[in-house]
C-alpha positions as CSV (number, residue, x, y, z in Angstrom):
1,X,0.0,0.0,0.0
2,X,2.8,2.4,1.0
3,X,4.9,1.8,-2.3
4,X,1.8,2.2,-4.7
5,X,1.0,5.6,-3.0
6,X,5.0,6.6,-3.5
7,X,4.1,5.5,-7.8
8,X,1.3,7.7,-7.2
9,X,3.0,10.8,-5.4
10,X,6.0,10.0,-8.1
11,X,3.6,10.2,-11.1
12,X,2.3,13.2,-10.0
13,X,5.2,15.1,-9.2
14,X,6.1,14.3,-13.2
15,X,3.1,15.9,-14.3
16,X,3.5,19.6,-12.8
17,X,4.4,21.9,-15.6
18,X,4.9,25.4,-16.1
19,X,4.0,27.2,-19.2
20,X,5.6,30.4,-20.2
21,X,4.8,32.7,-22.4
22,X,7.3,33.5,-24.9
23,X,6.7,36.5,-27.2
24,X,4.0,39.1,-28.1
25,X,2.7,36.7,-30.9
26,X,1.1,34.5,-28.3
27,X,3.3,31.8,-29.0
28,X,3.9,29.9,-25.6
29,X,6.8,27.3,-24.9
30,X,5.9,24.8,-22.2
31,X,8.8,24.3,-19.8
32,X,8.6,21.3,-17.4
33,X,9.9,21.0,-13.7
34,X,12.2,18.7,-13.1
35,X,10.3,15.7,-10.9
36,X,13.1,15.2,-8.8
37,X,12.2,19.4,-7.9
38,X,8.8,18.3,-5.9
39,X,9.0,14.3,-5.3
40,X,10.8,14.3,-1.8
41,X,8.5,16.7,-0.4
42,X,5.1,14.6,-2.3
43,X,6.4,11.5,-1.1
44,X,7.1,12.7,2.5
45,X,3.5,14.2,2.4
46,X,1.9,11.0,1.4
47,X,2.9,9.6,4.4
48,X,1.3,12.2,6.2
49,X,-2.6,12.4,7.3
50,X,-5.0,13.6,4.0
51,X,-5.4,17.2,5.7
52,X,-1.7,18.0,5.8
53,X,-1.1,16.0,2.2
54,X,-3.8,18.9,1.1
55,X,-2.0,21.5,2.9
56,X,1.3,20.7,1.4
57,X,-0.3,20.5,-2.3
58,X,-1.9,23.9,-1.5
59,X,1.3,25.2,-1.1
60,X,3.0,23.5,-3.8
61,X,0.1,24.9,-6.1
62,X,0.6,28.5,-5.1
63,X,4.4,28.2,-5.1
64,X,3.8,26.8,-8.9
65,X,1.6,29.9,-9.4
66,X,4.1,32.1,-8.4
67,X,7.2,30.6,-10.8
68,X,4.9,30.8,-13.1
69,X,4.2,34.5,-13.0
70,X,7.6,35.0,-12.8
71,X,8.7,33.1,-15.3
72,X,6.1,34.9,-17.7
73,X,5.9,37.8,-16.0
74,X,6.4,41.4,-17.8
75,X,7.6,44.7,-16.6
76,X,5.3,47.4,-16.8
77,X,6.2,50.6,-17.1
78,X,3.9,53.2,-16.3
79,X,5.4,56.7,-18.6
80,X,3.4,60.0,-18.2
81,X,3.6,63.1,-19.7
82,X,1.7,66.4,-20.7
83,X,2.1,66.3,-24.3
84,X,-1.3,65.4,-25.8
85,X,-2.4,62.5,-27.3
86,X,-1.7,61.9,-31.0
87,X,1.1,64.6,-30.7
88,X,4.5,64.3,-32.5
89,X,6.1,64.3,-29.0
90,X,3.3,61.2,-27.7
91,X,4.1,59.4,-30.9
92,X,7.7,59.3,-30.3
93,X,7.2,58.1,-26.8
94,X,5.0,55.2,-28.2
95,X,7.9,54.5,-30.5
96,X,10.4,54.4,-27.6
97,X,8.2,52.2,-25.9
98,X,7.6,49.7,-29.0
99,X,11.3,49.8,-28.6
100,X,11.7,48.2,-25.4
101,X,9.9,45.9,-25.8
102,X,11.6,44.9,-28.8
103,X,15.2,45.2,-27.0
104,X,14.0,43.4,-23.9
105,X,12.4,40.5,-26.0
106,X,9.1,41.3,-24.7
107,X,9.6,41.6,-21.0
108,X,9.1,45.5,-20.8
109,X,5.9,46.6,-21.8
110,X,5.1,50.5,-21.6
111,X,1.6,52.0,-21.1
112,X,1.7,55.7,-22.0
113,X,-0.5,58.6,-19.9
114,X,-0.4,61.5,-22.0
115,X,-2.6,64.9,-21.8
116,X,-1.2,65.5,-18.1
117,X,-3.8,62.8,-16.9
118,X,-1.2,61.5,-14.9
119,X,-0.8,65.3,-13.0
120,X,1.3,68.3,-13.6
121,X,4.8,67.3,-14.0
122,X,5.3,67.4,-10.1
123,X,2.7,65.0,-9.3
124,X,4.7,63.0,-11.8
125,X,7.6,63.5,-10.1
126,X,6.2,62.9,-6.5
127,X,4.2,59.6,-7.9
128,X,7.5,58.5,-9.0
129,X,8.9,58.6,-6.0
130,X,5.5,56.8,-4.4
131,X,6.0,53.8,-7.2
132,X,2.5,54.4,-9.2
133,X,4.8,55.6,-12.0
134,X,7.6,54.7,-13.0
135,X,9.0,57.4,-15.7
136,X,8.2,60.7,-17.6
137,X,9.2,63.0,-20.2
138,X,9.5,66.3,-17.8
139,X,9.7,69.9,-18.6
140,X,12.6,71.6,-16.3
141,X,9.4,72.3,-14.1
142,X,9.3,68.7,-13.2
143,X,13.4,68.4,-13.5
144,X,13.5,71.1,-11.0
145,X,11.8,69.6,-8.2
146,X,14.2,66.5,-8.5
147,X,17.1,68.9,-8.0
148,X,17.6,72.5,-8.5
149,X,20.9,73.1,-10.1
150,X,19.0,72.3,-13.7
151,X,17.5,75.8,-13.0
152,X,21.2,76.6,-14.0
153,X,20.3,75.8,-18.0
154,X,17.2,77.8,-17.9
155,X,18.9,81.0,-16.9
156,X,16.6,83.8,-19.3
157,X,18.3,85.2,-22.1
158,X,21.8,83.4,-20.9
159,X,21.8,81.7,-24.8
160,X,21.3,83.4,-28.2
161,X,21.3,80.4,-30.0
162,X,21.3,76.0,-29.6
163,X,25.0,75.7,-30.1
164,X,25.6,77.5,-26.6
165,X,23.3,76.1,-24.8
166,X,24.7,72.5,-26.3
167,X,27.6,73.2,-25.0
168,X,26.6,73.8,-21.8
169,X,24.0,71.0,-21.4
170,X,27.1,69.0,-22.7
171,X,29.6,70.0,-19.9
172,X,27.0,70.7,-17.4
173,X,25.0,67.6,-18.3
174,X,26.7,64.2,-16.5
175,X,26.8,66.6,-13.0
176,X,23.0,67.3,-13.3
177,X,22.5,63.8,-13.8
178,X,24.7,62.2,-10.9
179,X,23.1,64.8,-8.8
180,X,19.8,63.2,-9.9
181,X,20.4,59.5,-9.9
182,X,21.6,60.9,-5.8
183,X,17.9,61.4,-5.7
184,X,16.6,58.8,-7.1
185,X,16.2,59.3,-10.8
186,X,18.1,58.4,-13.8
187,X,17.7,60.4,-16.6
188,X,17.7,58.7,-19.7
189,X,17.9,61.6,-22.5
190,X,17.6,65.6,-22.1
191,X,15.0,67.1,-24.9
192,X,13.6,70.6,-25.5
193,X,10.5,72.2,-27.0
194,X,12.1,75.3,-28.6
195,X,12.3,78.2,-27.6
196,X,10.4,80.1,-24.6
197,X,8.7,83.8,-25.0
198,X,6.1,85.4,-23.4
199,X,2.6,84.7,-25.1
200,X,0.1,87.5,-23.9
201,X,-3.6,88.8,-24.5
202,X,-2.1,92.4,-25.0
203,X,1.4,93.5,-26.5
204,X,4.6,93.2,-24.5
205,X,7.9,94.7,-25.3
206,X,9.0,95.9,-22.3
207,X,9.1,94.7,-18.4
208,X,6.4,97.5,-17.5
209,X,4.3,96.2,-20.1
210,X,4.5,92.7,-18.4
211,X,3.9,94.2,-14.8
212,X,0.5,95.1,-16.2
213,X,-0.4,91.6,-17.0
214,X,-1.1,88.1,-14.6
215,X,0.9,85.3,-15.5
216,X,0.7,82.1,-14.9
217,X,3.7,80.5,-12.9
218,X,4.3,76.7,-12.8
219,X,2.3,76.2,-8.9
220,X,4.2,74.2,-6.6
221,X,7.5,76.5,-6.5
222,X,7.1,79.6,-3.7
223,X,10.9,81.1,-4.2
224,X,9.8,81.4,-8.0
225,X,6.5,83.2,-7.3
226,X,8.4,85.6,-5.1
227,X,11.0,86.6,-7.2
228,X,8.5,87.6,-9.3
229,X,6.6,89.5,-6.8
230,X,10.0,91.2,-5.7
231,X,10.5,92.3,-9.1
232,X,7.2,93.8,-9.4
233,X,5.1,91.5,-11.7
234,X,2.0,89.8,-10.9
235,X,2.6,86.0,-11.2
236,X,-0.5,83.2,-10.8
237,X,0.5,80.0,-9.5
238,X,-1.5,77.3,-11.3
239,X,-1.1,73.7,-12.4
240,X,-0.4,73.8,-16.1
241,X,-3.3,71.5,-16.6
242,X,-5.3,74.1,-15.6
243,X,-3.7,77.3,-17.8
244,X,-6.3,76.7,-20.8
245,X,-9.4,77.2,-18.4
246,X,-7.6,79.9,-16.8
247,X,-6.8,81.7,-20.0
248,X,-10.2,81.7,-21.4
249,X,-12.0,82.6,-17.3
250,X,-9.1,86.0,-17.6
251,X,-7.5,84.3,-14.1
252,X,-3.8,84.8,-16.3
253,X,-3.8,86.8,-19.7
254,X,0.4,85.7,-19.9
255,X,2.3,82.3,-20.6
256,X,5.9,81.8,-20.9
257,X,6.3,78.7,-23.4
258,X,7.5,77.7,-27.1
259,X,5.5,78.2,-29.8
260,X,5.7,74.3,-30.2
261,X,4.0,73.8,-26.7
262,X,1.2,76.8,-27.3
263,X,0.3,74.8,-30.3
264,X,0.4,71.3,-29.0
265,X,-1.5,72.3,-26.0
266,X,-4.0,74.6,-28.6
267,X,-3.8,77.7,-25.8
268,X,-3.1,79.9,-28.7
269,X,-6.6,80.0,-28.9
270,X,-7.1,82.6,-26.4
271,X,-3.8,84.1,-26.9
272,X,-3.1,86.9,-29.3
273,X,0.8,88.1,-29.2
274,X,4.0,86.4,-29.0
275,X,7.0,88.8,-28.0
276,X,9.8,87.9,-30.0
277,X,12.7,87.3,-28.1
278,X,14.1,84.1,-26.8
279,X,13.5,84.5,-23.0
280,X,15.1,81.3,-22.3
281,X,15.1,77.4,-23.6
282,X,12.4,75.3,-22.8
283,X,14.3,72.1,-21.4
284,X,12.9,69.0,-20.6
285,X,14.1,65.4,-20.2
286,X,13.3,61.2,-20.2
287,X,13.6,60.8,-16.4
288,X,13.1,56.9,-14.6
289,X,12.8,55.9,-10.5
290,X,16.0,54.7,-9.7
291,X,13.8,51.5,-8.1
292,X,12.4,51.0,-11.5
293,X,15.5,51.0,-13.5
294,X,17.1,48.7,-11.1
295,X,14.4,46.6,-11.6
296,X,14.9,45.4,-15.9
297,X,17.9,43.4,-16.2
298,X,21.1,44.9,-16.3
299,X,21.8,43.0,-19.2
300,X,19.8,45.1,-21.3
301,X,19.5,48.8,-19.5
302,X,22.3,49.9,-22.5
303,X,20.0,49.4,-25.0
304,X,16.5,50.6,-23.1
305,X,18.7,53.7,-22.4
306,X,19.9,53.9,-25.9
307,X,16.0,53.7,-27.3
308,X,15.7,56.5,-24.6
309,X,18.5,58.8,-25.9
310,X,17.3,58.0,-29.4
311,X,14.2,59.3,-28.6
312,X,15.2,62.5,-26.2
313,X,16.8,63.7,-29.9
314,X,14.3,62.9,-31.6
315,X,11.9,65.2,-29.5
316,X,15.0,67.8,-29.5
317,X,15.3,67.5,-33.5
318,X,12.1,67.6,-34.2
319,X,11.5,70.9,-31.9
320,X,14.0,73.0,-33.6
321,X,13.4,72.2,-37.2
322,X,9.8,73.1,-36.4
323,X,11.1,76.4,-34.6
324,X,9.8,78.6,-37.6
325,X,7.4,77.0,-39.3
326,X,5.6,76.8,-35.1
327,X,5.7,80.6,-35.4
328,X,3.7,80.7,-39.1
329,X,1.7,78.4,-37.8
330,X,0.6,80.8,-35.0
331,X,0.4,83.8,-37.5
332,X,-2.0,82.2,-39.7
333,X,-4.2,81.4,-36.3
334,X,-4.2,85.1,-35.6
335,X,-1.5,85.6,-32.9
336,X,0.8,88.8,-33.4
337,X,4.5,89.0,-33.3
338,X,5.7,91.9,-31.1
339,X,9.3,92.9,-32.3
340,X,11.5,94.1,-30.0
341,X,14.7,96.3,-30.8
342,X,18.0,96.1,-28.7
343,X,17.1,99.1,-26.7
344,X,14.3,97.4,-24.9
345,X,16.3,93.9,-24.8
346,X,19.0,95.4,-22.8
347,X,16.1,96.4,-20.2
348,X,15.5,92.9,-19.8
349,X,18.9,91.9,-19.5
350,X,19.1,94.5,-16.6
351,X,16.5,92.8,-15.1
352,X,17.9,89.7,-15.2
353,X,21.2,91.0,-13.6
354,X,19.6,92.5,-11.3
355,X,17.9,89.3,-9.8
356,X,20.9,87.2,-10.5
357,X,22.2,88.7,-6.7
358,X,18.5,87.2,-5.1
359,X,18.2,84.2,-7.1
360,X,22.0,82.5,-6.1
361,X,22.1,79.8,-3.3
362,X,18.2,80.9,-2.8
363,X,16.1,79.9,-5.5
364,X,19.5,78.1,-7.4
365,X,21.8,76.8,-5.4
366,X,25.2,79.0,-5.6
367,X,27.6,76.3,-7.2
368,X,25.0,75.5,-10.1
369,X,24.4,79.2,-10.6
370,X,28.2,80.2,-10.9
371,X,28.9,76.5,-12.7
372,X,26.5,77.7,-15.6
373,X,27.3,81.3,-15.7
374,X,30.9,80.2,-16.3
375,X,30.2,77.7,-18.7
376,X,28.1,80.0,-20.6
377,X,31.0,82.5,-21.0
378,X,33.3,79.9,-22.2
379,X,30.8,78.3,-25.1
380,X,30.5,82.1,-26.0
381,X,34.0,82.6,-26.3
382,X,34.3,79.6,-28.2
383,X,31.5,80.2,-30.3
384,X,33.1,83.9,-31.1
385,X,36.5,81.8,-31.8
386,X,35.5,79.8,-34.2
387,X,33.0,82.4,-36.1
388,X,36.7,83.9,-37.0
């Protein structure tokens, strides 16, 4: 009696399987466990009373259930970001995505939140750092609230032109990033959106003409709002999810942003002039928890980074060939360009130098402040050099 139940624990224990799924076709390879894995422990239970033989396959069941979810198991990614739905910038991302999965063989699978339904770029940041996402393509908004010093690269009016501010980025770039990954984020590829001026419901050439006006301020940042305040404007701290109903309600009548984001995000609807100056680039970058990144195999983070990076210049390309055509764009939907001449830029500037003093090792730390300020005068040198 003993030995035919140890035939029967023994046949059992050869018929456990485990089936794993294989690819995105559907195709499924069926992997068997060795029978040597669970016969000691089914032939020790059969010896045992029925209620602890049913107890021990109970547990052998779920312990099945769980190799097998592992072994077929997928990582989700969970990647949020404000630019809309069927966008350029979203159907790059989808690319990038399709991309890891390809690289990984399957195991990464990407679901996408465009449209800000995710949050503002800090609630993407914070929910990163809570585990319900996982990465997001963030404006230096969201950068900034990861660490500071990338306030350094969005210093106004600091760059005429993208081969200055690529220098910078370039030797200013890998600090940002350790300083980051210190955090808890890697970034995986820096991007931009062109180009940031002042969009307004009335024309603005000069800082007086601004003071007259409300604008909306990224909420979440207090130093920023003051600053503002100190310098005599009137700055509305809002969600950016929120700037379209508070455009067309009159709670802000002024936006600082590219023409490639008013268009994407259609709040050139209710705006009517652009001034044209480049106040400052608007930076943004392919940021991922720490947790989550340690998480997909090391094996093949080089190439998920890669897709990444491939992606981040896409976005970047993409921005400034459509720099111009952006701006026709928003001409033929009504919207104004206000020229301004060097007389009225250099009011600005004193502006800017004047807040400089306020802004260092309060609202920028000192050392990224001084770091980019230095960096800047030595891409403009070398961009004077070799214009000779």
């Amino acid at each position: 009696m003993k030995l035919h139940r140890k035939e029967n624990c023994k046949k059992r224990a050869g018929s456990i399987r485990l089936e794993v799924r294989k690819s995105e076709t559907g195709s499924r390879k069926r992997k068997y466990l060795p029978a040597a894995f669970f016969c000691s422990s089914l032939l020790a239970s059969c010896t045992l009373p029925k209620l602890f033989r049913w107890l021990c396959f109970v547990a052998i069941f779920f312990s099945i259930s769980a190799s097998a979810a592992l072994a077929a198991g997928e990582i989700v990614l969970k990647v949020a970001t404000l630019a809309p739905q069927g966008s350029e910038w979203y159907k790059i991302l989808q690319e990038m995505g399709a991309e890891w999965r390809k690289v990984s063989d399957g195991l990464i699978v990407v679901r996408l939140y465009p449209g800000g339904v995710a949050g503002d770029d800090r609630d993407l940041v914070r929910k990163m750092r809570l585990g319900t996402l996982d990465a997001g393509l963030l404006t230096v908004n969201g950068l900034s609230a990861i660490d500071r010093g990338v306030l350094g690269l969005e210093i106004p009016l600091a760059y005429s032109d993208y081969r200055q501010l690529d220098c910078v980025l370039e030797k200013m770039g890998p600090q940002l990033e350790q300083r980051m990954e210190a955090q808890g984020f890697i970034v995986l590829g820096w991007s931009e959106a062109g180009w940031a001026h002042f969009f307004t419901k009335s024309p603005v050439r000069t800082p007086d003409d601004m003071r007259k006006l409300k604008m909306f301020i990224w909420a979440g940042d207090d130093l920023y709002v003051e600053l503002w305040k100190k310098a005599g404007f009137n700055p509305v701290p809002l969600p950016s999810t929120e700037i379209a109903t508070a455009l067309q309600t009159g709670l802000v009548n002024a936006v600082t942003v590219s023409p490639q984001g008013i268009l994407l995000l259609q709040w050139y609807r209710q705006i009517h002039y652009m001034t044209d100056f480049k106040w400052a680039a608007f930076l943004g970058g392919i940021v991922i928890s720490k947790s989550t990144w340690e998480k997909i195999p090391a094996g093949i983070r080089p190439a998920v980074r890669q897709a990444a990076l491939k992606a981040a210049l896409r976005l970047r390309d993409f921005s400034r060939q459509t720099d111009q055509s952006d701006v026709e764009v928003l001409k033929k939907n009504g919207v104004e360009v206000v020229s301004v001449d060097e007389k009225t830029l250099n009011e600005w500037r004193r502006l800017i130098e004047s807040v400089l003093p306020q802004v260092r090792g309060s609202y920028l730390p000192a050392e990224s402040l001084d770091t980019a300020m230095k960096l800047k005068d030595q891409c403009q040198r070398q961009a004077g050099e070799a214009g000779k």
